[in-house]
N, C-alpha and C positions, 0 to 999 in steps of 0.2 A: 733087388735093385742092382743097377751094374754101376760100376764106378763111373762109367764118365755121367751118369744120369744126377748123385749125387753131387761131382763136378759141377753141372748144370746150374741144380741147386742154389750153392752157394756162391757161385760167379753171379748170376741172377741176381743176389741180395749185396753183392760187392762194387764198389761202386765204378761205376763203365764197362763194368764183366771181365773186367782184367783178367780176373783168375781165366775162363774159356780163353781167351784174347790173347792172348800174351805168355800165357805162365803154364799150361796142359798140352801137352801130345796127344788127340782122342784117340790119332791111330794106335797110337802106342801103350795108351792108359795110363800114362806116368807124365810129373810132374815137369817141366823145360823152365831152365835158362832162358833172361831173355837178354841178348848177347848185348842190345842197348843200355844195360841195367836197369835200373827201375825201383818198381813199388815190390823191395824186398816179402815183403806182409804179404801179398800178394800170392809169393811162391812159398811162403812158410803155411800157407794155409792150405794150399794144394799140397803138399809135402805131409802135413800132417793127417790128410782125409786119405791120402793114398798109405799113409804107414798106418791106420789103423783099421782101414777099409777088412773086412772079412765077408770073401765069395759064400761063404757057406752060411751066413747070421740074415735072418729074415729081414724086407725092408725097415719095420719097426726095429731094429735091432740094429743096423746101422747107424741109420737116423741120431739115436742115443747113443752109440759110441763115438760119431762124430761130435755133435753135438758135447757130450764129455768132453774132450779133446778141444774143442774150440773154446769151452766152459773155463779150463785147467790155464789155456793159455791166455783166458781175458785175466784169469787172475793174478797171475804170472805180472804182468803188461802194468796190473792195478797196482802191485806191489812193487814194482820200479817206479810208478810215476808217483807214489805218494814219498818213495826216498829222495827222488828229484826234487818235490815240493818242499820236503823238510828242511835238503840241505842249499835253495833258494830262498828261502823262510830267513835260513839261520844265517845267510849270506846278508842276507838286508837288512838283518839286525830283528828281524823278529817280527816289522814291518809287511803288511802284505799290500797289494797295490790293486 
């Protein structure tokens, strides 16, 4: 599988296909700036399929390496917004709404 095809992929499932749209160079196979800013998330996930992308690992073998990596970072994301929630929780007194 070539990189821009898994690009595809997960622009496909991203919402408005930003990641192709906005956030990938195909000519170039790597990750762009988009000079307006934006949907940072966007360029972090293109960022992370192109740093762990391997030409040489069969299409199953990508797939699960990105995959990994996308896996690593929801938890990542899970583990900031439940600190965010605690210390909202502890801000309102313990209250939730």
């Amino acid at each position: 599988m070539k990189l821009n095809e898994l690009i595809e992929i997960v622009s496909a499932a991203y919402p408005d296909g930003l990641i192709a749209v906005e956030y990938w160079d195909f000519k170039r196979q790597c990750p762009r700036r988009n000079p307006k800013g934006g949907d940072t998330l966007a360029l972090f996930i293109a960022l992370e399929i192109k740093d762990t992308y391997d030409s040489d690992a069969t299409d199953e073998q990508q797939l699960e390496t990105a995959l990994r990596a996308i896996e690593r970072a929801r938890g990542d994301l899970d583990t900031v917004s439940e600190a965010l929630t605690k210390e909202l929780e502890k801000r309102r007194g313990g209250k939730q709404e």
